[in-house]
N, C-alpha and C positions, 0 to 999 in steps of 0.2 A: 368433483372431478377436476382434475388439472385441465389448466387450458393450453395448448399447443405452445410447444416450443417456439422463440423469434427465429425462424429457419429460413422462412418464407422468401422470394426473392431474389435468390444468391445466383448472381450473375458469374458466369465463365469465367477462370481467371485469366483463359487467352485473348478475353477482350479486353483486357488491359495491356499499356504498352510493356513491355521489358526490353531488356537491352540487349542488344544483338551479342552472342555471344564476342569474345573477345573485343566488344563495345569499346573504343578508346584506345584499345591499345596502350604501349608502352608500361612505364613502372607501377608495380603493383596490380598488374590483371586489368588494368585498366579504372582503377579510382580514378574516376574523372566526374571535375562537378558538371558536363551534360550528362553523366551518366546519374547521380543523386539529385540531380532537379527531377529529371524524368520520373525518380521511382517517386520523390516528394509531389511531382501533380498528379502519378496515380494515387497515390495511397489519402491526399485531402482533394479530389475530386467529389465536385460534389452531389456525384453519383452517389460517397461513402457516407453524404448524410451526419455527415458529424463525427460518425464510429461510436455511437452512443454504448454501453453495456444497459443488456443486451441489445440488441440491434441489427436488422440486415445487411445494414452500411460494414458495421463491426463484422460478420462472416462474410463481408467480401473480400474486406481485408487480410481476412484471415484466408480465404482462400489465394489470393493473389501470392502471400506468405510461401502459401503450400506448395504452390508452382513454381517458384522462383526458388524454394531447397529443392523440389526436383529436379528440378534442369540442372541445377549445380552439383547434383549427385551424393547431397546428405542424404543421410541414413536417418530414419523413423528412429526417435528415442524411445518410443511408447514400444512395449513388450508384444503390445498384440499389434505390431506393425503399420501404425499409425501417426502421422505428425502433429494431431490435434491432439490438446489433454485436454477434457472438458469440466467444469465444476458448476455445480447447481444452484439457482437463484432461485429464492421467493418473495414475492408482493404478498404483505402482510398487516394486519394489525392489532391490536391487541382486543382481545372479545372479553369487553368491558364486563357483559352478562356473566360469564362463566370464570371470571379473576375477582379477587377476594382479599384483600390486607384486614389483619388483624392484632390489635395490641392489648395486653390483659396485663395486669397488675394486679393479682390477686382474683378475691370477686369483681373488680372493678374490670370492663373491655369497651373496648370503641371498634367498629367497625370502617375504616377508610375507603370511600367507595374508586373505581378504578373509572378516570375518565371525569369525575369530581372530584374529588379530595387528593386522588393520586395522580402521579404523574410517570407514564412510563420514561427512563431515561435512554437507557441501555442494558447491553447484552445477553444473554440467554434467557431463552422462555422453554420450560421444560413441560408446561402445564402441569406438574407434580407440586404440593405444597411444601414448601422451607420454612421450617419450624425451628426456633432457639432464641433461648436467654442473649437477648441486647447485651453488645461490649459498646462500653461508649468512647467516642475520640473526641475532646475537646481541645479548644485554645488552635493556636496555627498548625495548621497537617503540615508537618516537617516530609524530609523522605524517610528519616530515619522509623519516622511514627509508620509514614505506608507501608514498612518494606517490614516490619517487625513481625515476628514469629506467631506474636499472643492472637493473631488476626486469622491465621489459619484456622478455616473451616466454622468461621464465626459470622454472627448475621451482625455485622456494622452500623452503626447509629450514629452520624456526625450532624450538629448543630452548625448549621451554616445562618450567616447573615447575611441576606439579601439582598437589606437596606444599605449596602457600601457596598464599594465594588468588590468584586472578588477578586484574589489571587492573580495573578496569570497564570500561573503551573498548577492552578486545582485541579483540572483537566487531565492533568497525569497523575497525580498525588491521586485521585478516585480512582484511575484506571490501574495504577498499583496495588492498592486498596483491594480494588474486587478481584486481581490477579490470583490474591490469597483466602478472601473470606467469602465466603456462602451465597452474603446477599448485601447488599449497602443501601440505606434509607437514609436519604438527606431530609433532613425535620427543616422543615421550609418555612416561613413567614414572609413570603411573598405580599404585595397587599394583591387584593380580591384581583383586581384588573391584569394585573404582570402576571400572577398564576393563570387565568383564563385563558389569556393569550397563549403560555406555555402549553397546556391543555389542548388547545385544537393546535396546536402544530405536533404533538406528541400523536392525535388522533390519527394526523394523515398516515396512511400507507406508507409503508418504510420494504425498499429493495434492499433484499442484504443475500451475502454468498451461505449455502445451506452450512458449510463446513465449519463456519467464522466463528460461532461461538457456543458450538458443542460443548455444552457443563460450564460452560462461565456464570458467575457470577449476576445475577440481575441488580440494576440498579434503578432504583424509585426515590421521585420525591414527592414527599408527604407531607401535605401543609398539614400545623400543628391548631389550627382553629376546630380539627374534630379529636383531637386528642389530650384535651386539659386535664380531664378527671384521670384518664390514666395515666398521665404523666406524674399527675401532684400525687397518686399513690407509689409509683416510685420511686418519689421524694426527688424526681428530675426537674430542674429549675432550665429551660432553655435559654433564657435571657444572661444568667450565671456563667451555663458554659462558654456562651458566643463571646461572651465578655475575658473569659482569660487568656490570660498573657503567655502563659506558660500551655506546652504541648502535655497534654495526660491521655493516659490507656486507662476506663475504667471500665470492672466489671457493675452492672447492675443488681439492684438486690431485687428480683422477681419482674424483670420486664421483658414479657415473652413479647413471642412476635412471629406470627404466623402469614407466610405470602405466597399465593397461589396467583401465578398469571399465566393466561392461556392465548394461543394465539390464534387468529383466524385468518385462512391461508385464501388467498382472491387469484394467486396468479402463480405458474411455476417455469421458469428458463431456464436454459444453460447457458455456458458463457465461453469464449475457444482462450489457450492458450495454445501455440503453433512452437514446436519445440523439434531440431533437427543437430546433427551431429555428425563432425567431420571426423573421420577415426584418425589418431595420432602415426605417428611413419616409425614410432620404436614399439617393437615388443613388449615391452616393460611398460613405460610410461603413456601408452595408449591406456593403460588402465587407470587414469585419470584424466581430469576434465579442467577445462579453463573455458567459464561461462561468460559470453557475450548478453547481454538482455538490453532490450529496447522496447518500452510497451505499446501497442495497437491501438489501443483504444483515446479517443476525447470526448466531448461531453453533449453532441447529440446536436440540437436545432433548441434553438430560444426564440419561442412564439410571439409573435406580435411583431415582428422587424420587416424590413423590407428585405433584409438579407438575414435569414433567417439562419440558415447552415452555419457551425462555428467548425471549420478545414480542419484545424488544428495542424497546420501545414509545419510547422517549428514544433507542436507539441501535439506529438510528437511525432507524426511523419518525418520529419529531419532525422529526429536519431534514427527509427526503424530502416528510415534508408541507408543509412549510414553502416548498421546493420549488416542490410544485405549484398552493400559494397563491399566489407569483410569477410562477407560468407564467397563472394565470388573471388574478390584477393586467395582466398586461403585455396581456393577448388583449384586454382591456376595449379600447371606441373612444377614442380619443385617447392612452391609456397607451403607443403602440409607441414605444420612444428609435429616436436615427436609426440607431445602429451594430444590427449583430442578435443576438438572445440568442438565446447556446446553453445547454440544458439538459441538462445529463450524470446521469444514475445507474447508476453503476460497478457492481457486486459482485464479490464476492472482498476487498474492502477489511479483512475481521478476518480474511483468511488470508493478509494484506503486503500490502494497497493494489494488486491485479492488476489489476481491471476497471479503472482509472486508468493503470496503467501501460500498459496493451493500448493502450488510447485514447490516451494520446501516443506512443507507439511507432506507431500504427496510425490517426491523425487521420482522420476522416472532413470535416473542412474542414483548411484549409491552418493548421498550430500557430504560425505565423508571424506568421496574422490573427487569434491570440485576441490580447486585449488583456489581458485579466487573469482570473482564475478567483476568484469567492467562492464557499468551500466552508462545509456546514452540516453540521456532527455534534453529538447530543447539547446540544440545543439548549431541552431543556424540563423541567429542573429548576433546584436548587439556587436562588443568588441571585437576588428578582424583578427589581429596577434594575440590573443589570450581567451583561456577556458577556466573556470572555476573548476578544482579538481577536489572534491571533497572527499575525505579521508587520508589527506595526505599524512594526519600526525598518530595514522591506527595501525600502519606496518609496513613491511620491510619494500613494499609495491612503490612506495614513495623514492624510494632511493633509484628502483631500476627506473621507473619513469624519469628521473631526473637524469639518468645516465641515457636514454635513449633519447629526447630532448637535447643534450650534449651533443651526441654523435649524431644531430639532423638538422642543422639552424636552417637550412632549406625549406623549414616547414615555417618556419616563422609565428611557432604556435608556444604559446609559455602558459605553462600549468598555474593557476594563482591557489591561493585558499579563498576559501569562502566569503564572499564580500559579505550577507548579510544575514550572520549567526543567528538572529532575532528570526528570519524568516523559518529556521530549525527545516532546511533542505535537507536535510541530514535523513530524517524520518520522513519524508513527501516524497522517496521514487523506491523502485521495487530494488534498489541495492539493499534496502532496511535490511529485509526478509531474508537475505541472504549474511548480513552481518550478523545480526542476531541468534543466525544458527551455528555460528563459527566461522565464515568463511570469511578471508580478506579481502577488499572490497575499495572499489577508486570508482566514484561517480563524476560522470564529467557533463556539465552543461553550462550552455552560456547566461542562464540567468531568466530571468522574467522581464517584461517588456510591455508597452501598452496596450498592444493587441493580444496579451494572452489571455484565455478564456475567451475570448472575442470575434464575433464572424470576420472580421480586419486581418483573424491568424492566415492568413491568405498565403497559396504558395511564390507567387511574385515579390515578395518582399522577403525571401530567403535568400540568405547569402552562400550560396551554392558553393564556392571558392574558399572561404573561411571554412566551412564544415568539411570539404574535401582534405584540407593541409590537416584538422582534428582525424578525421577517418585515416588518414593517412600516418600520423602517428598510433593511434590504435592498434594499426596492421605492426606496428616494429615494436610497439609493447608488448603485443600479446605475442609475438612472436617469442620474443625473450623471456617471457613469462612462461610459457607454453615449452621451450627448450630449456629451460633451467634443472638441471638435476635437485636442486634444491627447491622445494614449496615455498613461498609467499608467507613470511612468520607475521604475527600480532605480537604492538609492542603490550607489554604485560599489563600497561594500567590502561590502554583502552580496550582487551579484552576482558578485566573485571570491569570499567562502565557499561561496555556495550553486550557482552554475552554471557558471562557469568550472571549479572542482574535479570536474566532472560531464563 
């Protein structure tokens, strides 16, 4: 039996403060940093308990969300007249009893047991058995080796060595990998103690979104201490492979490979995305979308503190208020662009960007009609005159933000690129989800800092001023983005990195 939804608890959203309608006054409806401090201490109050997924904290937020497109008089995007989209979570783990790896080389088979010998990694548990002849990958996993055709629909066998570090990019080179083939089994030589350890973390209960890895690919690893005899029958030397220089695709002569993993379900949630929509002021170009998104959620309470609650008051209460400063700029009379803003707040985004993923997988308007998505995280610290503005070198969004920067020094706000390409912020906020489906995409945030992840994310130490002068450009970008008769183009070779490869 499912156990009840985290629903429990969800307080009024009129007992949070909001801002008096035309709050502030003057330019822009009233962007004023008293008015986004205010929404930043309701939304990391730590009434919200973190905004864990899922969480009561999280549907308060989400409710306060819902209140605040109301008042401002967006329109439900959801068809059945709703501003919530909701997607399914379960607490799970893998039922060791009833999962089963098996490898045969003729008469010769080993049996790999689940939870000893195997190790579950990642994605999809179909409980059905995946049966087929091993292709084997040796030498360095190139991309050109992940991304190859021969891989389709094949149960993958790569000889990794444990004993030295690994790659950095292995990480994605596997998740390439399984993108295309069946099943992938990393043949392990772990020693006893480092496999162990992997073992009981693999054991623990794992929170994942129901929709996330429908037919994907499962990924196991399988120490090779119970599979000698059938290896040395199909003349597979793992020592050989690990050891080459050169990247190879081979098939095997007879080494089947049968894996059946099932899973046992302990817990079921839901999770909110809050999704609202200002209609555009032309006939025509109302029938497209220029997506704002800023995600809800952070990472709950970390036990044993004296301050236990992590606010998340910069990550990201800053951007969602920021948000909802735009959403009330754009409601002001005269403010509506012709095209229509939509306004996304995902959650799940610190547990891999899900409420974003749900929502382009699961569009509530047509993904065809957004024009472009600006996303906000972490948007109210660090330097006061500049934002890292990521994607500046992926389409034509760079040039008008550069032109409306231009015609506003008033704001005192200068777009940079990305200070730290290594940290790959590129794929850590729900713009990914949106680039990868084809839309053009400018993420703006000020960066990481030493209270992020940290109870210290406090909303007192927001720089309220600085995110107002960013909110405040937002409102003349997306305007002009939003009036532009002309869509937002991708330049042609970050549309083959980043969405064709998708």
């Amino acid at each position: 039996m499912a156990l009840p939804l985290f629903l429990s608890s969800i307080i009024l959203a009129a007992s949070l403060q909001a801002p008096a309608p035309g709050a502030g006054g003057g330019e822009l409806g009233g962007i004023t940093a008293a008015d986004l401090q205010r929404r930043v201490d309701n939304l990391a109050h730590d009434s919200m308990m973190g905004r864990d997924t899922p969480s009561p904290g999280l549907e308060r937020a989400a409710a306060y969300v819902v209140a605040e497109f109301r008042r401002l008089g967006l329109r439900p995007a959801d068809a059945a007249g709703g501003y919530v989209q909701r997607f399914g979570l379960s607490r799970w783990t893998v039922d060791s009893a009833a999962s089963r790896v098996e490898l045969s080389a003729g008469s010769t088979r080993a049996i790999a047991r689940v939870g000893l010998d195997v190790r579950f990694v990642g994605g999809g548990i179909a409980g059905e058995a995946i049966t087929g002849d091993a292709l084997l990958l040796a030498g360095p996993i190139t991309a050109e080796m992940a991304g190859s055709r021969r891989l389709e629909g094949r149960i993958v066998l790569l000889a990794l060595d444990y004993t030295r570090p690994l790659p950095s990019d292995l990480g994605d080179r596997v998740d390439e990998i399984a993108a295309r083939a069946r099943a992938v089994v990393l043949l392990s030589n772990r020693d006893s103690v480092a496999f162990a350890r992997r073992l009981e973390t693999a054991a623990e209960p794992k929170l994942t979104p129901d929709f996330l890895d429908e037919g994907s690919a499962p990924v196991i690893e399988v120490h090779q201490r119970v599979l000698g005899d059938v290896l040395e029958a199909a003349n597979i030397n793992p020592e050989r492979l690990r050891s080459g220089e050169r990247a190879e695709i081979t098939a095997t002569s007879g080494l089947r490979v049968s894996i059946r993993l099932a899973p046992r379900y302990l817990e079921r949630a839901q999770a909110p995305n809050v999704v609202g929509v200002l209609q555009g002021s032309d006939p025509v170009l109302r029938r497209e979308y220029l997506a704002f998104s800023a995600h809800s959620d952070h990472i709950g309470i970390t036990p044993g503190r004296i301050d236990s609650i992590n606010n998340g008051a910069d990550d990201n209460a800053s951007g969602l208020a920021g948000l909802l400063e735009l959403a009330e700029a754009f409601s002001e009379p005269g403010a509506r662009p012709r095209r229509s803003l939509l306004f996304l707040v995902p959650s799940g985004e610190e547990k891999g960007l899900w409420g974003s993923a749900y929502f382009t997988e699961h569009p509530t308007v047509p993904l065809e009609d957004i024009v472009a998505n600006l996303n906000m995280d972490l948007i109210g610290r660090n330097w006061p005159d500049s934002v890292i503005a990521v994607g500046l070198e992926q389409s034509t969004l760079a040039s008008t933000l550069q032109q409306v920067v231009a015609d506003h020094p008033e704001l005192r706000m200068a777009p940079i690129r990305d200070r730290w390409p290594e940290e790959r912020i590129f794929y850590r906020s729900d713009h990914y989800n949106f680039a990868r489906k084809g839309v053009p995409i400018l993420f703006f945030t000020s960066g990481t800092h030493p209270d992020y992840h940290q109870p210290t994310d406090a909303p007192d130490r927001i720089d309220a001023e600085k995110a107002t002068r960013l909110v405040r450009l937002l409102f003349y970008l997306g305007t002009e983005v939003a009036n532009d008769p002309e869509r937002p183009r991708w330049f042609p070779e970050s549309y083959r990195q980043i969405v064709e490869r998708h």
